[in-house]
Structures are given as C-alpha cells and as structure tokens.
TORPA-4810 file (N, C-alpha, C, O; in nm, 3 decimals):
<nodes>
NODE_1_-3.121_0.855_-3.049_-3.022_0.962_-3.048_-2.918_0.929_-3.155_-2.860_0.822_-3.143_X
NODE_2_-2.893_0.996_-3.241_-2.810_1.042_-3.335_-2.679_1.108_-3.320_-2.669_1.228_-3.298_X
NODE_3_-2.589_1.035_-3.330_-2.446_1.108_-3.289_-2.338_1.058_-3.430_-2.325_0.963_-3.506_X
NODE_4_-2.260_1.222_-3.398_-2.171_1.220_-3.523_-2.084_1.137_-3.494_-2.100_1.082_-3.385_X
NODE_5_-1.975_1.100_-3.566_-1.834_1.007_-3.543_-1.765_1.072_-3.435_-1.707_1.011_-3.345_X
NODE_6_-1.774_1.242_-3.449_-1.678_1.311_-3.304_-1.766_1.276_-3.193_-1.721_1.224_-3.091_X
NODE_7_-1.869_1.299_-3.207_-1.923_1.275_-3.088_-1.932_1.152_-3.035_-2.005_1.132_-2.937_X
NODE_8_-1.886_1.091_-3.071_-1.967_0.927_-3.055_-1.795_0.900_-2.995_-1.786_0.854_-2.881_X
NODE_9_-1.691_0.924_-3.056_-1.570_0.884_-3.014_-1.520_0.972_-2.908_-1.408_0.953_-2.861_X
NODE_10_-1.612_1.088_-2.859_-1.593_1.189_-2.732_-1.648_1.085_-2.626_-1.587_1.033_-2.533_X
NODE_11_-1.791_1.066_-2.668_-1.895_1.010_-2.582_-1.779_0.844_-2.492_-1.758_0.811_-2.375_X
NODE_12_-1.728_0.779_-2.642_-1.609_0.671_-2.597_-1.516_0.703_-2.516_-1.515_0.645_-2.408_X
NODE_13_-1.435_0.780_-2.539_-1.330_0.853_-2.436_-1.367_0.846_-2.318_-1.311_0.781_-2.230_X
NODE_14_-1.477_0.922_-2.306_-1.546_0.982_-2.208_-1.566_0.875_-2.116_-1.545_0.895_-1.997_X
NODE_15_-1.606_0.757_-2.158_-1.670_0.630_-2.036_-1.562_0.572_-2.021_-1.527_0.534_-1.910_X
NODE_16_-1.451_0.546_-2.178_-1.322_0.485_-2.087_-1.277_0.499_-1.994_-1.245_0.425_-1.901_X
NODE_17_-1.268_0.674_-2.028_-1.179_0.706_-1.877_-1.238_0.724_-1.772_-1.170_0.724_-1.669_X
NODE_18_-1.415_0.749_-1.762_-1.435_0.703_-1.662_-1.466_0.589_-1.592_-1.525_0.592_-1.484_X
NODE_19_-1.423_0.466_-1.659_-1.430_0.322_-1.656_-1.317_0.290_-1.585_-1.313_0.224_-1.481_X
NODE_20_-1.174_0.367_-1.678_-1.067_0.337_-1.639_-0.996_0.358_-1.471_-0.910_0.295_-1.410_X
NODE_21_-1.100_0.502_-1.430_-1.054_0.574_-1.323_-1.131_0.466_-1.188_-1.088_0.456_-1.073_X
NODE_22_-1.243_0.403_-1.240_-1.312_0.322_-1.165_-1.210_0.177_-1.137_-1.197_0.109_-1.035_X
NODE_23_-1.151_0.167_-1.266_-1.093_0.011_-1.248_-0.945_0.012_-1.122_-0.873_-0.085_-1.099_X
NODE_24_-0.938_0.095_-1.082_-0.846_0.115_-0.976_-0.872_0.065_-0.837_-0.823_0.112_-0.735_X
NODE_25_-0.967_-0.051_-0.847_-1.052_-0.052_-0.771_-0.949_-0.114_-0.661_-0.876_-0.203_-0.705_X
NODE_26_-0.932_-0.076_-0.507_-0.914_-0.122_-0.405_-0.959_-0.179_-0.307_-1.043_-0.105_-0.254_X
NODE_27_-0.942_-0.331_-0.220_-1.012_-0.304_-0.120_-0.923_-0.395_0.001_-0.899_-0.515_-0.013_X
NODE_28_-0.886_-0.323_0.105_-0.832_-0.388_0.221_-0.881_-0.380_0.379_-0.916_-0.279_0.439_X
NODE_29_-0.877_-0.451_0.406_-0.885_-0.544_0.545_-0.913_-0.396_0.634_-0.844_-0.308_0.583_X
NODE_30_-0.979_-0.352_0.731_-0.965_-0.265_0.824_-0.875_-0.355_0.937_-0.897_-0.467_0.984_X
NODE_31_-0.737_-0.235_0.966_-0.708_-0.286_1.076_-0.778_-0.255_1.214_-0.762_-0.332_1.309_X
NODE_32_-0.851_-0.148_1.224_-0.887_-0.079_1.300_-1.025_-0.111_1.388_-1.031_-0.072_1.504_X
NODE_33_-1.148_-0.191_1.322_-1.239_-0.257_1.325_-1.210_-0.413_1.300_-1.117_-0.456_1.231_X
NODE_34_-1.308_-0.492_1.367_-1.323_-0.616_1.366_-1.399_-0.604_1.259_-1.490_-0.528_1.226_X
NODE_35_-1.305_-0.756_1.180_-1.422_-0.773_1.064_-1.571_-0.861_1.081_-1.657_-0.877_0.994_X
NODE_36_-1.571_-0.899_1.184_-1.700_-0.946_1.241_-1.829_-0.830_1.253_-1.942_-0.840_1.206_X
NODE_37_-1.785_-0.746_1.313_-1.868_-0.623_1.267_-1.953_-0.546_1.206_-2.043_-0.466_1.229_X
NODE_38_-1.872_-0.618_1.086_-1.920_-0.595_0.899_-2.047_-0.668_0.881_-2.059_-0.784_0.920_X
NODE_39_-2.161_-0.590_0.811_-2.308_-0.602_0.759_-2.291_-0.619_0.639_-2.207_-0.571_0.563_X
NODE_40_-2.404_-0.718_0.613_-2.428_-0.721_0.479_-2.485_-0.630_0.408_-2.594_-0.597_0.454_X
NODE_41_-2.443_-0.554_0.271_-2.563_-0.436_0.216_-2.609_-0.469_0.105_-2.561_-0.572_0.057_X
NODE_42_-2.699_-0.407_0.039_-2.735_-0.435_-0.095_-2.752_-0.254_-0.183_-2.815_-0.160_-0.135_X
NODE_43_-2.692_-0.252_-0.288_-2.733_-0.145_-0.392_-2.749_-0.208_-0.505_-2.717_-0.319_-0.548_X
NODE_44_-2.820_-0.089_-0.559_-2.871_-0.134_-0.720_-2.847_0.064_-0.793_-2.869_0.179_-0.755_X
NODE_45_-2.806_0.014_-0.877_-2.790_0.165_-0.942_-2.894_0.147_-1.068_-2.886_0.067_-1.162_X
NODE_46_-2.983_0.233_-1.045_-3.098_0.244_-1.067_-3.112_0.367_-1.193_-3.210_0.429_-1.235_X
NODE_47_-2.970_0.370_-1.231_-3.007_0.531_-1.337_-2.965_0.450_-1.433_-2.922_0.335_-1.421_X
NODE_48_-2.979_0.512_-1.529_-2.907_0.498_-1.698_-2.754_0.497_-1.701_-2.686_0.476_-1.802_X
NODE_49_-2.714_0.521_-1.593_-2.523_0.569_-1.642_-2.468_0.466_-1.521_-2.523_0.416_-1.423_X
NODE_50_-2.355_0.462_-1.569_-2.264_0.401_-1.498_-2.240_0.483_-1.387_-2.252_0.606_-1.386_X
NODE_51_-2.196_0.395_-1.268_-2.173_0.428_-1.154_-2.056_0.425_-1.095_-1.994_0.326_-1.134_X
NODE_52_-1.995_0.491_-1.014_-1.836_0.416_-0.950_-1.936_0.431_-0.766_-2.016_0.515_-0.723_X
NODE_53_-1.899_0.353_-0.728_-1.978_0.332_-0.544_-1.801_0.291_-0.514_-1.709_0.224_-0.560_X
NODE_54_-1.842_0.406_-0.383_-1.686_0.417_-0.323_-1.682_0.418_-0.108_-1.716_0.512_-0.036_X
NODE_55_-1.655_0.351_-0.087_-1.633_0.401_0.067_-1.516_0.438_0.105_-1.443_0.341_0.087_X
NODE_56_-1.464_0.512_0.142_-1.337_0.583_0.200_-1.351_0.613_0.366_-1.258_0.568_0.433_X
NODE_57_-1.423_0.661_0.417_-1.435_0.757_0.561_-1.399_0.606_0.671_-1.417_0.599_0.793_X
NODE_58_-1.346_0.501_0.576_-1.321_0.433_0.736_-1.161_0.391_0.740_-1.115_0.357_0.631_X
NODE_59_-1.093_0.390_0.828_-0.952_0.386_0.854_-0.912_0.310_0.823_-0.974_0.210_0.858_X
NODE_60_-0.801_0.282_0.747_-0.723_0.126_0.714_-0.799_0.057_0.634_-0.784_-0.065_0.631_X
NODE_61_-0.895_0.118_0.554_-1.055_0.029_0.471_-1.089_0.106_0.346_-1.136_0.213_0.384_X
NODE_62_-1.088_0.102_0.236_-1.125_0.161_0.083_-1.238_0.022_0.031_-1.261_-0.093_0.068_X
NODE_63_-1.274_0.092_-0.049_-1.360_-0.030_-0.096_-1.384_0.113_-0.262_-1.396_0.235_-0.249_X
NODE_64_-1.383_0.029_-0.398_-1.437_0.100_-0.514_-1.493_0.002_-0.599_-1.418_-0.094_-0.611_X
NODE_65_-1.621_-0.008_-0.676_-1.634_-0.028_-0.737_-1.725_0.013_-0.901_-1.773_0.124_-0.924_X
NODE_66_-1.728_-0.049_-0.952_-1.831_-0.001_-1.069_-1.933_-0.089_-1.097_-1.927_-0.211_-1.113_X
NODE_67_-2.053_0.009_-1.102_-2.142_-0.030_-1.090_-2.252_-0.020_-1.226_-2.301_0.092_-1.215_X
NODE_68_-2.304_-0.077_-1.331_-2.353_-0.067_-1.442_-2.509_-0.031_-1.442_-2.589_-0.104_-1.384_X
NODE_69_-2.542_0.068_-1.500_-2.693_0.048_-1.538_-2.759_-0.051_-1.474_-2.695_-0.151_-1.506_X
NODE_70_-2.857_-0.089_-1.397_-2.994_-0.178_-1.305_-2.873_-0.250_-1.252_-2.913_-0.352_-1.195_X
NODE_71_-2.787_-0.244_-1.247_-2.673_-0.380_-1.207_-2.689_-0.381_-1.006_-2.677_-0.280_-0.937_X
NODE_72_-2.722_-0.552_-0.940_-2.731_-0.512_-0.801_-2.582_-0.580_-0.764_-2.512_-0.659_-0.828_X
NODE_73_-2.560_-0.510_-0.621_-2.425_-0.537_-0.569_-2.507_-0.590_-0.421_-2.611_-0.549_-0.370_X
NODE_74_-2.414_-0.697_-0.382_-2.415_-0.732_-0.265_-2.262_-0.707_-0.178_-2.160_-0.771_-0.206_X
NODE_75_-2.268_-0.614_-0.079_-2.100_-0.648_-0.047_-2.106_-0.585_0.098_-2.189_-0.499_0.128_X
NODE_76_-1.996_-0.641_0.199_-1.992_-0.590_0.317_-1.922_-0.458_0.359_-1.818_-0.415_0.308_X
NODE_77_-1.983_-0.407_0.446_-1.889_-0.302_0.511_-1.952_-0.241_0.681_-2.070_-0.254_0.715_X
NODE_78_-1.889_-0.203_0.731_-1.928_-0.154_0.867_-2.026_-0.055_0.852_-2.026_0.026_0.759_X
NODE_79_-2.126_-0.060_0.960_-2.252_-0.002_0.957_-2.240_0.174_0.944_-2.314_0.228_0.862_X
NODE_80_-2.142_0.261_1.030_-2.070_0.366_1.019_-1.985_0.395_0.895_-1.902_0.486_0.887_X
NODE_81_-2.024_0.279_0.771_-1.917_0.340_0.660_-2.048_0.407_0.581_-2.165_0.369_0.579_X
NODE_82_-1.990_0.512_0.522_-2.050_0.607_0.382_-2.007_0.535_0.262_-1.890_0.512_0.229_X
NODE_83_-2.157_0.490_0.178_-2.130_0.471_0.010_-2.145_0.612_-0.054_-2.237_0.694_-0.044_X
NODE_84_-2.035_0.617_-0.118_-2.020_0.781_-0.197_-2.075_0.673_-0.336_-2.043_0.557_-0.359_X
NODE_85_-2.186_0.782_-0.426_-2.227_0.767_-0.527_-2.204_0.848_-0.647_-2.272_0.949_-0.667_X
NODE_86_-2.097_0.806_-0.743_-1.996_0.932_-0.807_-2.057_0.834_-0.941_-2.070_0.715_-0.971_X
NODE_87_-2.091_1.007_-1.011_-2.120_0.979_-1.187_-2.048_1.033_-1.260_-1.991_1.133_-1.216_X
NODE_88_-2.026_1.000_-1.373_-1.960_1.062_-1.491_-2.029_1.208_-1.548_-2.137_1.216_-1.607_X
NODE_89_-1.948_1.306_-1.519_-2.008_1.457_-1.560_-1.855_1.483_-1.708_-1.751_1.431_-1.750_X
NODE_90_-1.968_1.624_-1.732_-1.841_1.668_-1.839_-1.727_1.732_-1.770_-1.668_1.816_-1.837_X
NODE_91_-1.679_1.710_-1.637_-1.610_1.765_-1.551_-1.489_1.630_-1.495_-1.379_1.647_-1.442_X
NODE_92_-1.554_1.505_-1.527_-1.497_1.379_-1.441_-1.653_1.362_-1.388_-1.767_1.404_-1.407_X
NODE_93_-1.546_1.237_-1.278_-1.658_1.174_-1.216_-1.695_1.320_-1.074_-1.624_1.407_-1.024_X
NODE_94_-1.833_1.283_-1.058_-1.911_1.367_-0.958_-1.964_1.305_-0.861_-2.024_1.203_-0.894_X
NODE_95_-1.962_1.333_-0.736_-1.971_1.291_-0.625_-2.153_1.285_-0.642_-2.186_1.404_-0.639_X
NODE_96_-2.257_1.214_-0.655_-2.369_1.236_-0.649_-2.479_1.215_-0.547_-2.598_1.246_-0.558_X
NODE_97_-2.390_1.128_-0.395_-2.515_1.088_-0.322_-2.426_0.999_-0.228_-2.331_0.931_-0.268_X
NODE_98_-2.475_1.009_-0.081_-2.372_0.956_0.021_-2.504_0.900_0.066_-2.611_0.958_0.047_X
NODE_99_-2.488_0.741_0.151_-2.582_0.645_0.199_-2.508_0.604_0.321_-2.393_0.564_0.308_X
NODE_100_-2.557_0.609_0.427_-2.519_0.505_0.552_-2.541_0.336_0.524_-2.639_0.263_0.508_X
NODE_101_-2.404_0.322_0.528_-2.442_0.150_0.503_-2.538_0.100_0.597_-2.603_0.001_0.564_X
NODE_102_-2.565_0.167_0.740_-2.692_0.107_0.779_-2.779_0.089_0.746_-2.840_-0.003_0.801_X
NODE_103_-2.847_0.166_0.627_-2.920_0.206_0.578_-2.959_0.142_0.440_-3.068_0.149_0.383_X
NODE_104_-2.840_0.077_0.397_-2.858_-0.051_0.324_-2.834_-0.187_0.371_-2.778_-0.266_0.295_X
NODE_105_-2.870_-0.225_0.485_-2.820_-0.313_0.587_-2.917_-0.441_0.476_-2.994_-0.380_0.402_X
NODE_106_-2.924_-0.587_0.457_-2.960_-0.671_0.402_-3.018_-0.720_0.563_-2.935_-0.710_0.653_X
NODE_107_-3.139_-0.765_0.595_-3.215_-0.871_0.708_-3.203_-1.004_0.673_-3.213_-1.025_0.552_X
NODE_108_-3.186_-1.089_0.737_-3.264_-1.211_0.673_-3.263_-1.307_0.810_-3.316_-1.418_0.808_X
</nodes>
C-alpha cells in the first residue's frame, strides 16, 4: 500500500489519538466484590489493528487497556465482568465485540 505524505500523516494522527485515548488507562480495586473472586482470563487480538479492551459494567472496577496486533494479555477480572472490544474507525474508537470474562476463564 502506497500512501501520500497527507495520508500517511492522517493515517499518524489517526493511531495517536487513538493510542492516546487508550493510554488513559485505569484500573482500581472493586470495593464491592471480593478480590478473591477474580479469574484468570486470557485474550489475544487477533486482527491487524490495534485494540483498546475495556471493562466498565462492574462497580467501583475499570480496567483499559491496549492491545497490539497478535499481542496476548493475561489479566484478572470477575467472571460477571464484560470485555468491550473497541477499534479505531474514521469516527473514533468503535465499540466492536463484548465477551463474558467467563468465557475467557484460563484452567489449569
């Protein structure tokens, strides 16, 4: 792929800021749940583009991160939390795909 200087410095913009909006990354303690509770999960972002993986839906608990091209994550969260799977569109980032962390639960 062949890109002009505008495009190529749009295309830059473009991941900064959605790099930048990712680097906000939070994550605190649920007061609300025992952290004993908490499962181990595993993702792998499996597309070509960068990823931001976000949980919100649990009380007193955020979790954001970014996630790169084949890049795997190991990280905890309660079995009832949602990974929101948000990509970079020509709009911002886009909400692309919600997972039950049960559902990425790690066995061993």
């Amino acid at each position: 792929m062949n890109l002009s200087f505008d495009e190529y410095k749009a295309l830059e913009t473009s991941i900064f800021n959605f790099v930048q909006q990712a680097t906000r990354t939070q994550m605190q303690n649920s007061l609300a749940l025992p952290i004993e509770n908490q499962i181990l999960c595993f993702y792998k972002n499996t597309t070509g583009q960068i990823q931001i993986i976000r949980i919100s839906n649990i009380a007193h608990s955020y979790f954001e991160q970014v996630v790169f091209p084949g890049e795997q994550m190991l990280f905890e969260a309660f079995p009832q939390a949602e990974l929101e799977i948000h990509m970079d569109s020509t709009t911002g980032a886009t909400l692309t795909n919600k997972i039950l962390c049960s559902n990425l639960q790690v066995y061993g």
